[in-house]
The first five atom37 places (N, CA, C, CB, O) and aatype in JSON, in Angstrom:
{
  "aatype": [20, 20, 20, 20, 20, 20, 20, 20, 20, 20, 20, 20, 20, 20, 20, 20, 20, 20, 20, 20, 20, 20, 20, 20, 20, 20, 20, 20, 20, 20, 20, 20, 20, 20, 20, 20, 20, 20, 20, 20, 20, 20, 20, 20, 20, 20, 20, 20, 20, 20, 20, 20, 20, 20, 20, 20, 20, 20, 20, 20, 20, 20, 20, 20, 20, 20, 20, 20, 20, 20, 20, 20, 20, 20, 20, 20, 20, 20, 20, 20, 20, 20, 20, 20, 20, 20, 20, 20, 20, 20, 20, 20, 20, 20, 20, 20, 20, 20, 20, 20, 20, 20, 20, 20, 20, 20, 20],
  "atom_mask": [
    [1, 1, 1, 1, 1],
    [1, 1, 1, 1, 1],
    [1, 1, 1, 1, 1],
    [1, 1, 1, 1, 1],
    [1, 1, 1, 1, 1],
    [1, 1, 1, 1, 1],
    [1, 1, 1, 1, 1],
    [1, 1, 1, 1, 1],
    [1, 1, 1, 1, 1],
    [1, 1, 1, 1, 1],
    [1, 1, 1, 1, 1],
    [1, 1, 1, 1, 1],
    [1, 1, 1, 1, 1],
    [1, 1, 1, 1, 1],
    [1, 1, 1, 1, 1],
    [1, 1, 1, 1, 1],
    [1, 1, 1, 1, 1],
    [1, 1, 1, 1, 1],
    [1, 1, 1, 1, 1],
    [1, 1, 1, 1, 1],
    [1, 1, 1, 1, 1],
    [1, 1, 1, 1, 1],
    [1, 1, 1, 1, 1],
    [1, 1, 1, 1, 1],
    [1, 1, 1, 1, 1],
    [1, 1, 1, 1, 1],
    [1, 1, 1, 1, 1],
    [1, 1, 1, 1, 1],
    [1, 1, 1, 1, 1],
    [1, 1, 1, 1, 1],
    [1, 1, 1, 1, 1],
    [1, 1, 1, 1, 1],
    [1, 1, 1, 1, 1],
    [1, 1, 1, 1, 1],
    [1, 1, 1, 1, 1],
    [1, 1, 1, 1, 1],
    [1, 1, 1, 1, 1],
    [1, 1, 1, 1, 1],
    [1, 1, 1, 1, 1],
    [1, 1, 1, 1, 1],
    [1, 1, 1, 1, 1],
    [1, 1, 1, 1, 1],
    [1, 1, 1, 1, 1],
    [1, 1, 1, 1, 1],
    [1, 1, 1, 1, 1],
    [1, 1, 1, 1, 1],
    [1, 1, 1, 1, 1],
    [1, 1, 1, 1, 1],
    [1, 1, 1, 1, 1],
    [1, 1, 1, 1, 1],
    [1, 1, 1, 1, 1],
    [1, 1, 1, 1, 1],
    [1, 1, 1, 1, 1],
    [1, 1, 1, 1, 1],
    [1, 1, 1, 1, 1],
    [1, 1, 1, 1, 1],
    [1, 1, 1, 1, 1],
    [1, 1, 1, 1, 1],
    [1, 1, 1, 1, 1],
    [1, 1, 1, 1, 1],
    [1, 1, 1, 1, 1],
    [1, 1, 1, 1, 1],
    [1, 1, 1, 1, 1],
    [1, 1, 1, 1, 1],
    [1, 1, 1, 1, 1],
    [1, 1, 1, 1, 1],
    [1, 1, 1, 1, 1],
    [1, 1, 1, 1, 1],
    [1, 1, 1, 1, 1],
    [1, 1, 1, 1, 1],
    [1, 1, 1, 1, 1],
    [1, 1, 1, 1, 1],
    [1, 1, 1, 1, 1],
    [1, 1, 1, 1, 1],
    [1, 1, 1, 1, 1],
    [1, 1, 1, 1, 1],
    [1, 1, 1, 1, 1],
    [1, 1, 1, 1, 1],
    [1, 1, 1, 1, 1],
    [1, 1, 1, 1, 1],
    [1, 1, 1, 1, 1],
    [1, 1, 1, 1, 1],
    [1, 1, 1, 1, 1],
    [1, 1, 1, 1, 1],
    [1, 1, 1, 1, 1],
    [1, 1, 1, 1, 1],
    [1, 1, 1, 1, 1],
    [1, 1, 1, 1, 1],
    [1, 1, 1, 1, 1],
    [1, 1, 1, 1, 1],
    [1, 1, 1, 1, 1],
    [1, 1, 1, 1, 1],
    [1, 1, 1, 1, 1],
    [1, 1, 1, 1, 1],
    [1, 1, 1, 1, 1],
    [1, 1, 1, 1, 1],
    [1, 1, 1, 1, 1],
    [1, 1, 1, 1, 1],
    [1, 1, 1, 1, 1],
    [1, 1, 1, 1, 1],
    [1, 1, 1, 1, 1],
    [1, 1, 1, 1, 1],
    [1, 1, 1, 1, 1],
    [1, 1, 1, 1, 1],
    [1, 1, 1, 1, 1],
    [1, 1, 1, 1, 1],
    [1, 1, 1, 1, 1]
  ],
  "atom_positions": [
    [[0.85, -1.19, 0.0], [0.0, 0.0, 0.0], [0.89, 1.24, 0.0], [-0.96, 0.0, 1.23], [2.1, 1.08, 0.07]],
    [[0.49, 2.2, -0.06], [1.26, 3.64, -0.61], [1.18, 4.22, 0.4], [0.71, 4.57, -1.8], [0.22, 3.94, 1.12]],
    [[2.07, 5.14, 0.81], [2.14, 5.92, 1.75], [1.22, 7.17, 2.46], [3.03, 6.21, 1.43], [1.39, 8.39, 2.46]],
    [[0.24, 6.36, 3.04], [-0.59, 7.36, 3.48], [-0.38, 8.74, 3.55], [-0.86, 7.09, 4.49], [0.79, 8.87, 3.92]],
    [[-0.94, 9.93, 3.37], [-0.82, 11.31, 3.5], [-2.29, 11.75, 3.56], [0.04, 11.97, 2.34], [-2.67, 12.58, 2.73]],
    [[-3.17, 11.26, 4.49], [-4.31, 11.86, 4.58], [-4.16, 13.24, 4.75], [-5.02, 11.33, 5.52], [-3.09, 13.71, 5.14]],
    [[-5.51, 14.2, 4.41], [-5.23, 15.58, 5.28], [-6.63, 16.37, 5.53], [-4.1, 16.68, 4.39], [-7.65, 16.02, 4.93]],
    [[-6.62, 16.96, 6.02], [-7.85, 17.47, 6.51], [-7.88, 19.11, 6.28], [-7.99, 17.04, 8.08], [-6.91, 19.83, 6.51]],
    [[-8.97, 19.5, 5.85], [-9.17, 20.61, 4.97], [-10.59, 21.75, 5.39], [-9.37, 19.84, 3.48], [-11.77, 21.41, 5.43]],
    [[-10.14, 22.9, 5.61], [-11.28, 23.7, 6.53], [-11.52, 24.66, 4.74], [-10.45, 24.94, 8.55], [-10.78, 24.79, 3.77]],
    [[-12.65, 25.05, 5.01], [-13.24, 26.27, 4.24], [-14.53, 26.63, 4.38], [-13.14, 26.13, 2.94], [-15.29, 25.73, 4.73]],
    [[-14.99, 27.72, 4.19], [-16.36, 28.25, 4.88], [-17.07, 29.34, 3.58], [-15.92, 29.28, 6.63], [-16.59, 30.23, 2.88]],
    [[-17.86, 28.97, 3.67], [-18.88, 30.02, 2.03], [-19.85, 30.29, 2.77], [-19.65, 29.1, 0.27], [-19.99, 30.13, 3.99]],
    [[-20.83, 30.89, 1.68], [-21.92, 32.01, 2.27], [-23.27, 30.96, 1.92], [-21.94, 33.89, 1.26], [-24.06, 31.2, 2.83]],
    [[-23.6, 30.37, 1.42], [-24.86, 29.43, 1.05], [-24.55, 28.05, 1.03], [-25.47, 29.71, -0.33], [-23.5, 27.45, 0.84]],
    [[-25.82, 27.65, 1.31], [-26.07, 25.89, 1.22], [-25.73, 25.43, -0.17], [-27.79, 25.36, 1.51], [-25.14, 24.37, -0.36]],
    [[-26.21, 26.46, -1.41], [-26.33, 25.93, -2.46], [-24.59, 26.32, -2.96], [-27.72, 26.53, -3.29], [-24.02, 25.64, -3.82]],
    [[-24.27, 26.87, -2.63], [-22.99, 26.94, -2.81], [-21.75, 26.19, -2.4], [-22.87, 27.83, -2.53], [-20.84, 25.87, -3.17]],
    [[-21.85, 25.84, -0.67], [-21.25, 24.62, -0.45], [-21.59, 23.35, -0.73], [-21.1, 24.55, 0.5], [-20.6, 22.63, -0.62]],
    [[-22.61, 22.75, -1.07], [-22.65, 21.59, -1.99], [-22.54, 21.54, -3.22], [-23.53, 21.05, -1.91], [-22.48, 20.43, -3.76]],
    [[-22.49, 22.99, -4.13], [-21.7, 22.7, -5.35], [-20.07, 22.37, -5.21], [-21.87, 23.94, -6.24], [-19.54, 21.46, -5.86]],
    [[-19.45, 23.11, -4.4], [-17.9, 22.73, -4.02], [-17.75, 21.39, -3.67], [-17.33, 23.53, -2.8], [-16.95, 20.62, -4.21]],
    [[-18.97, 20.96, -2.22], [-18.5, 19.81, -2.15], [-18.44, 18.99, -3.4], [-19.14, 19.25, -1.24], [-17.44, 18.38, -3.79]],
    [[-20.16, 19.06, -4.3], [-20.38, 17.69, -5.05], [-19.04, 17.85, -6.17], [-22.18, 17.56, -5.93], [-18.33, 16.88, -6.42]],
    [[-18.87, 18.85, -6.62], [-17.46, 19.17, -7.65], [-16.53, 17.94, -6.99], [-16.54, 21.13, -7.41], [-16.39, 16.85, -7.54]],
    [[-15.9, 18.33, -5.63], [-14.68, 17.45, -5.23], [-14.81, 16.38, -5.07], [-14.07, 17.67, -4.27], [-13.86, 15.63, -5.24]],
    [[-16.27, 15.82, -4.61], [-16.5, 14.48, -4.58], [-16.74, 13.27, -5.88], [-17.55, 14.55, -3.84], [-16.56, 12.05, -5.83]],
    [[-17.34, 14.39, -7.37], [-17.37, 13.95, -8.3], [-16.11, 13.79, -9.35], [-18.25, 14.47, -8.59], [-16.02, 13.08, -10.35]],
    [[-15.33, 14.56, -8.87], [-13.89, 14.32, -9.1], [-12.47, 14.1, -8.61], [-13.74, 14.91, -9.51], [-11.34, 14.39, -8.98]],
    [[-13.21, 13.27, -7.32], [-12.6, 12.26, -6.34], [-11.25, 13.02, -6.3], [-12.51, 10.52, -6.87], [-10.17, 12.63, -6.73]],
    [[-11.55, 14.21, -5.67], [-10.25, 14.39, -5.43], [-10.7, 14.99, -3.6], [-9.38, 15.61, -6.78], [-10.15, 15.96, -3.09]],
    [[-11.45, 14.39, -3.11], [-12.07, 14.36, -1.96], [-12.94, 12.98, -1.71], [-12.87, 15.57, -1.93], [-13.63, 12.47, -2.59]],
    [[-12.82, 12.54, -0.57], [-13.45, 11.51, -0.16], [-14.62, 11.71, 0.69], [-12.61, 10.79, 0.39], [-15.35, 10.75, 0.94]],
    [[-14.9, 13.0, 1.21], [-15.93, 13.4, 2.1], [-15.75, 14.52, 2.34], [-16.08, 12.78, 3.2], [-14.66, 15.03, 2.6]],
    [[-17.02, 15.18, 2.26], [-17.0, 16.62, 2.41], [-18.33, 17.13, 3.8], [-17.4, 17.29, 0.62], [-19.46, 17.53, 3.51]],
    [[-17.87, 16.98, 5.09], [-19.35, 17.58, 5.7], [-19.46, 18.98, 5.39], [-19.52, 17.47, 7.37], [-18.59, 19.78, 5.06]],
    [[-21.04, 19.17, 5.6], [-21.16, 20.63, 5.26], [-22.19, 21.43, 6.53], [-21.92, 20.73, 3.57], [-23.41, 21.53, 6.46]],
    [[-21.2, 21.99, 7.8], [-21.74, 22.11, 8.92], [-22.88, 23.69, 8.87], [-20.38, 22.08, 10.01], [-22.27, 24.73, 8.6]],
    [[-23.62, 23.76, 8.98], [-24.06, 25.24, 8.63], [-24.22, 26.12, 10.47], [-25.98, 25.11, 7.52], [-23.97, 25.74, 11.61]],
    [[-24.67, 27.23, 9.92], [-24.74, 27.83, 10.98], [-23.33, 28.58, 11.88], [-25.39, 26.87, 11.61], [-23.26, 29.17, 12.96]],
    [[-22.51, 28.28, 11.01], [-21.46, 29.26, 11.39], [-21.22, 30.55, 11.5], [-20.77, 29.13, 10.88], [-21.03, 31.24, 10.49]],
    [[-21.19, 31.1, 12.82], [-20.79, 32.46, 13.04], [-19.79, 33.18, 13.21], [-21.14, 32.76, 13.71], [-19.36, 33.3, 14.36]],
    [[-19.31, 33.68, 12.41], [-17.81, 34.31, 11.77], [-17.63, 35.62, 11.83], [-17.56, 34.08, 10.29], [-18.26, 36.4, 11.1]],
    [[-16.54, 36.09, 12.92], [-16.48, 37.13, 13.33], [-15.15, 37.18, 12.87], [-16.87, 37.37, 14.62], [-14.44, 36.21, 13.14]],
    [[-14.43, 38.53, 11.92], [-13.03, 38.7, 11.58], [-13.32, 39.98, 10.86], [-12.26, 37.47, 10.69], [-14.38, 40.55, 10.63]],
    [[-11.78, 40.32, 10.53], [-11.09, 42.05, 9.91], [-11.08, 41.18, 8.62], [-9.08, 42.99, 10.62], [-10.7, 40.03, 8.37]],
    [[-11.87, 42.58, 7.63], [-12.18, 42.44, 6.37], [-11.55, 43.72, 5.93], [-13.66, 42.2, 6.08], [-11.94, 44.5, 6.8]],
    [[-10.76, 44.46, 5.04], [-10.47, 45.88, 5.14], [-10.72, 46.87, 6.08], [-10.9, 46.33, 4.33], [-11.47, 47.85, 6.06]],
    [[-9.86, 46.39, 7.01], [-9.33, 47.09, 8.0], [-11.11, 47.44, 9.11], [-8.33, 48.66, 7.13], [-11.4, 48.08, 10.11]],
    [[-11.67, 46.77, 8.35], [-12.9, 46.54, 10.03], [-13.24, 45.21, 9.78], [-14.75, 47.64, 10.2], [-13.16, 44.33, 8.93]],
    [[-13.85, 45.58, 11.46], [-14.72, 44.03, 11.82], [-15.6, 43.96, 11.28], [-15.23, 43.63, 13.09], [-16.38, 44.89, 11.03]],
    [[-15.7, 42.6, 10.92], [-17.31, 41.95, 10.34], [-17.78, 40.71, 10.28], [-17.58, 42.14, 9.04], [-17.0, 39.75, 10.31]],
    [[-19.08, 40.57, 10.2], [-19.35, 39.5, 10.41], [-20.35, 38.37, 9.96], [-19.38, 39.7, 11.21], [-21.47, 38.82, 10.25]],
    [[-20.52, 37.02, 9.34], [-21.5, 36.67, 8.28], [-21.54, 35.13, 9.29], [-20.88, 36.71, 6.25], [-20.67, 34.52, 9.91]],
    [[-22.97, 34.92, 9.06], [-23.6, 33.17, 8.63], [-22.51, 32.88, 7.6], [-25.53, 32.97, 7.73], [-22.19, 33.54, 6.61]],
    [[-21.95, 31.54, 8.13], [-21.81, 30.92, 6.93], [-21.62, 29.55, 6.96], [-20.85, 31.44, 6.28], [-22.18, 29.12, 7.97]],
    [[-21.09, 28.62, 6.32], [-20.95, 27.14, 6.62], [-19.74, 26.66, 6.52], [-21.69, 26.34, 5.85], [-18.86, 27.37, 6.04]],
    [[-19.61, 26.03, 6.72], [-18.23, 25.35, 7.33], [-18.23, 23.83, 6.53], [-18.3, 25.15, 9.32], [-19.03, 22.93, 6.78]],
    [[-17.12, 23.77, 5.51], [-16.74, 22.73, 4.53], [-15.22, 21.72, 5.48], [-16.2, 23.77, 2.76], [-14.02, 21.94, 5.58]],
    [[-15.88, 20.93, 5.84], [-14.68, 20.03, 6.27], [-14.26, 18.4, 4.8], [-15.4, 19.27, 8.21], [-14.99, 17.48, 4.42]],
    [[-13.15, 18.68, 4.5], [-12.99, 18.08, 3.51], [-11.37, 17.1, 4.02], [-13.04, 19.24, 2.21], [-10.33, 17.45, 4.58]],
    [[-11.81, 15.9, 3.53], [-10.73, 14.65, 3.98], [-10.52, 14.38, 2.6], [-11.3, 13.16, 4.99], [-11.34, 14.1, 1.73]],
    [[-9.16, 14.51, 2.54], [-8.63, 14.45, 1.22], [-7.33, 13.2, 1.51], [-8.05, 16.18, 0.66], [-7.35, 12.31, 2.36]],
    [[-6.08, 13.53, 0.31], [-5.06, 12.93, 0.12], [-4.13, 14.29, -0.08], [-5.19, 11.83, -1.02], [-4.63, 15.36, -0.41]],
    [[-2.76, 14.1, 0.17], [-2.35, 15.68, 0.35], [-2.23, 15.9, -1.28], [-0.67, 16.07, 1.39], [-2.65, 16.99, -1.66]],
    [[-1.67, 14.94, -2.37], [-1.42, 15.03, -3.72], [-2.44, 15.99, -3.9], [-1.47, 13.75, -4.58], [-1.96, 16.9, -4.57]],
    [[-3.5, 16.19, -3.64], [-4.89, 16.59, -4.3], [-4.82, 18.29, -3.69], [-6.52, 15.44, -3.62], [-4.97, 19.16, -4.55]],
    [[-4.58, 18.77, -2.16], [-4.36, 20.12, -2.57], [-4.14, 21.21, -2.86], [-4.39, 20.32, -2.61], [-4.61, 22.18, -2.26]],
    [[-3.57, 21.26, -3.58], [-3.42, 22.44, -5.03], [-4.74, 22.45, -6.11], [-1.88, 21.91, -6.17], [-5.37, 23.49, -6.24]],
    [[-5.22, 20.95, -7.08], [-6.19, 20.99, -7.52], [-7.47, 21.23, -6.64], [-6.13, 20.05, -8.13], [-8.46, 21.73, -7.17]],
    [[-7.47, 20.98, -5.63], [-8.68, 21.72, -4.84], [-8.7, 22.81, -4.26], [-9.08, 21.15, -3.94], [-9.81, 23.13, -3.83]],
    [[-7.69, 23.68, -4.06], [-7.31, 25.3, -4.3], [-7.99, 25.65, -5.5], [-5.65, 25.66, -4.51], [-8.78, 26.57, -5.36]],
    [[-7.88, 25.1, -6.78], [-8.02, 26.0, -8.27], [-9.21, 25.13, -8.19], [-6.73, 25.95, -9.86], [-9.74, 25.35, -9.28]],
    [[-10.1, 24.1, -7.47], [-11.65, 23.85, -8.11], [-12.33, 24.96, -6.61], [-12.35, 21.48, -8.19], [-13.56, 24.88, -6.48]],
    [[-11.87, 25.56, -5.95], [-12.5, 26.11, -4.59], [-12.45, 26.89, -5.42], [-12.0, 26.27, -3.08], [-13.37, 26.71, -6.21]],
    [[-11.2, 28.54, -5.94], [-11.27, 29.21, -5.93], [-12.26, 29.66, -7.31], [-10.22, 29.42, -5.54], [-12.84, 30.7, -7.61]],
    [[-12.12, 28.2, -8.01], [-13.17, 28.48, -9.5], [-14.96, 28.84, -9.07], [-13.18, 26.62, -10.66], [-15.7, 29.6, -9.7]],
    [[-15.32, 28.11, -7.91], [-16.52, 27.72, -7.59], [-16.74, 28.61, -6.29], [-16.61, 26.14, -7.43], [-17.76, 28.33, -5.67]],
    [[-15.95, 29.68, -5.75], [-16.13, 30.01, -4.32], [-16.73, 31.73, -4.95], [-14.35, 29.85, -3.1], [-16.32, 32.29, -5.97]],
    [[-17.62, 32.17, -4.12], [-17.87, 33.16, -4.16], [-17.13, 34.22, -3.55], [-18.78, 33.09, -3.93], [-17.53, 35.38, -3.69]],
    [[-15.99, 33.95, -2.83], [-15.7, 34.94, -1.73], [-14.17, 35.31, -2.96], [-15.4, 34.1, 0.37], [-13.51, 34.62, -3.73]],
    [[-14.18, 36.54, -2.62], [-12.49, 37.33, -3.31], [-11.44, 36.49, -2.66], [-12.05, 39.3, -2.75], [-10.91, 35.89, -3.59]],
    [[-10.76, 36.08, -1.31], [-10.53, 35.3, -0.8], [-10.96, 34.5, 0.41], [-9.86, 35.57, -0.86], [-10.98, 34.63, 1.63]],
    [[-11.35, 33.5, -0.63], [-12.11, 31.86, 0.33], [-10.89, 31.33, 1.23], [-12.64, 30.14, -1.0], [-9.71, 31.27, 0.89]],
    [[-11.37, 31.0, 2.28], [-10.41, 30.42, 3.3], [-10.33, 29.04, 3.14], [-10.78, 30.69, 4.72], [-11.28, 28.27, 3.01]],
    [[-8.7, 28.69, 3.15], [-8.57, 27.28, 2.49], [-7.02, 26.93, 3.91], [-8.02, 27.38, 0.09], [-5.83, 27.2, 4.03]],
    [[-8.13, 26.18, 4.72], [-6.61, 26.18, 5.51], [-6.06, 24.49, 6.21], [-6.82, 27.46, 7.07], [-6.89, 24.12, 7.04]],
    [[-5.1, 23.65, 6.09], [-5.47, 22.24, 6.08], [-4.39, 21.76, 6.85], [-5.62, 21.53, 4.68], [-3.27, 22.23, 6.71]],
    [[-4.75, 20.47, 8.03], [-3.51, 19.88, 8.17], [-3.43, 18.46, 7.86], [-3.07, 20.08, 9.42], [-4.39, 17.82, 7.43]],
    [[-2.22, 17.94, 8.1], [-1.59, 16.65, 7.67], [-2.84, 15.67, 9.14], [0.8, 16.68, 7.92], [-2.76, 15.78, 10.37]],
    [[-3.62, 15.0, 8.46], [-4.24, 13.92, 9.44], [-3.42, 12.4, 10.03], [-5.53, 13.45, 8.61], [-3.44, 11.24, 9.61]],
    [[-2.43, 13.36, 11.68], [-1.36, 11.92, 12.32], [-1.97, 11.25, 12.34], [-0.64, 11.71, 13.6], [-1.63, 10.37, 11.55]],
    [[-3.39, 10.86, 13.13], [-3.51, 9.71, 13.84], [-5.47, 9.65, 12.93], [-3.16, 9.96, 16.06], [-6.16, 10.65, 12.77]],
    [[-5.88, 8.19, 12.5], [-6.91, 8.21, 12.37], [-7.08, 6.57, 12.4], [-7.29, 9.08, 11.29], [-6.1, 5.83, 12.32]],
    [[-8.75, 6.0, 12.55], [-8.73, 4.75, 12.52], [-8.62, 4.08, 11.33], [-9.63, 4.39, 13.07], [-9.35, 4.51, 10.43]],
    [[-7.85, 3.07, 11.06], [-7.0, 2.52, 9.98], [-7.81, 1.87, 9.08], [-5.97, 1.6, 10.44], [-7.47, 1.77, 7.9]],
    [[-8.76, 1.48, 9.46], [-9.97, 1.36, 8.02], [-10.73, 2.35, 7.68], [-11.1, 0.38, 8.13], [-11.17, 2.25, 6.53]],
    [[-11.09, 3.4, 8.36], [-11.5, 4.68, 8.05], [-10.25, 5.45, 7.3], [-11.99, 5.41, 9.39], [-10.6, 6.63, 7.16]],
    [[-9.51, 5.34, 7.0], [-7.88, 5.97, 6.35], [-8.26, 4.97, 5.06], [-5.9, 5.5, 7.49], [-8.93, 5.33, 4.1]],
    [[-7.88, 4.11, 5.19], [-7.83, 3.19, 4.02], [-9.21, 3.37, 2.89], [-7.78, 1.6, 4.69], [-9.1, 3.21, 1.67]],
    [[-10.72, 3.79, 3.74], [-11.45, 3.58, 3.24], [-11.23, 5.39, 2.21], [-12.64, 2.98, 4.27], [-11.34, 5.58, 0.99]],
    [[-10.96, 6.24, 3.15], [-10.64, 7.81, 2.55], [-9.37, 7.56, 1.49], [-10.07, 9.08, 3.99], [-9.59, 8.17, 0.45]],
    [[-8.29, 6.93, 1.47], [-7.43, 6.68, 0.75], [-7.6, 5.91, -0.87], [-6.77, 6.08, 1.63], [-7.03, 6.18, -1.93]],
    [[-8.46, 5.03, -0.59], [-9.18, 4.3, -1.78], [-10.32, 5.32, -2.78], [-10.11, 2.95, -1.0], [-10.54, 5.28, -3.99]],
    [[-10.79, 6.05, -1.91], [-11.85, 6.79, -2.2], [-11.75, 8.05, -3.06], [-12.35, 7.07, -1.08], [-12.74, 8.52, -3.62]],
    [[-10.15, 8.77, -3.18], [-9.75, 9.41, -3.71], [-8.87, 8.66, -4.78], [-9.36, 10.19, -2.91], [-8.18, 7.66, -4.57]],
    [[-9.02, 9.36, -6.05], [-8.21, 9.33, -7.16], [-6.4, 9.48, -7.47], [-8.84, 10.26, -7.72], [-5.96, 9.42, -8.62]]
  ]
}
């Protein structure tokens, strides 16, 4: 088997119908194995130089690390925001048929 590099992947948009186009995109071109799509996120941060603040949803995406860069350029094709937050780490520890099953699952 190949050297695992799971990774785990945060990003947050403004609509339902918008985060399940991102997700179904990455999932239909398996370059994601699962995408939850948590809603109800309340997001408080400095946008040009003030605070502000939006609803929005929260894209958790389990990938393979090969994959992102191409899911940088299918987010930023499909994201509404000027800059979409794309921020990810390397997944150490996970259960080993749940890995295998995310590992198979991607392209």
């Amino acid at each position: 088997m190949r050297s695992l590099k799971p990774y785990l992947l945060l990003s947050t948009t403004n609509s339902r119908k918008n985060a399940e186009k991102i997700a179904g995109v990455l999932i239909r071109e398996k370059l994601a194995a699962c995408v939850n799509i948590i809603p109800n996120v309340s997001s408080i941060f400095r946008w040009r130089g003030k605070i502000d603040q939006a609803q929005e949803l929260l894209l958790v995406i389990k990938t393979d690390s090969r994959f992102l860069k191409k899911i940088e350029k299918t987010i930023r094709k499909h994201h509404p925001y000027e800059i979409p937050e794309m921020i990810g780490w390397p997944i150490t520890w996970g259960h080993k048929p749940y890995l295998k099953w995310l590992m198979d699952s991607v392209s």
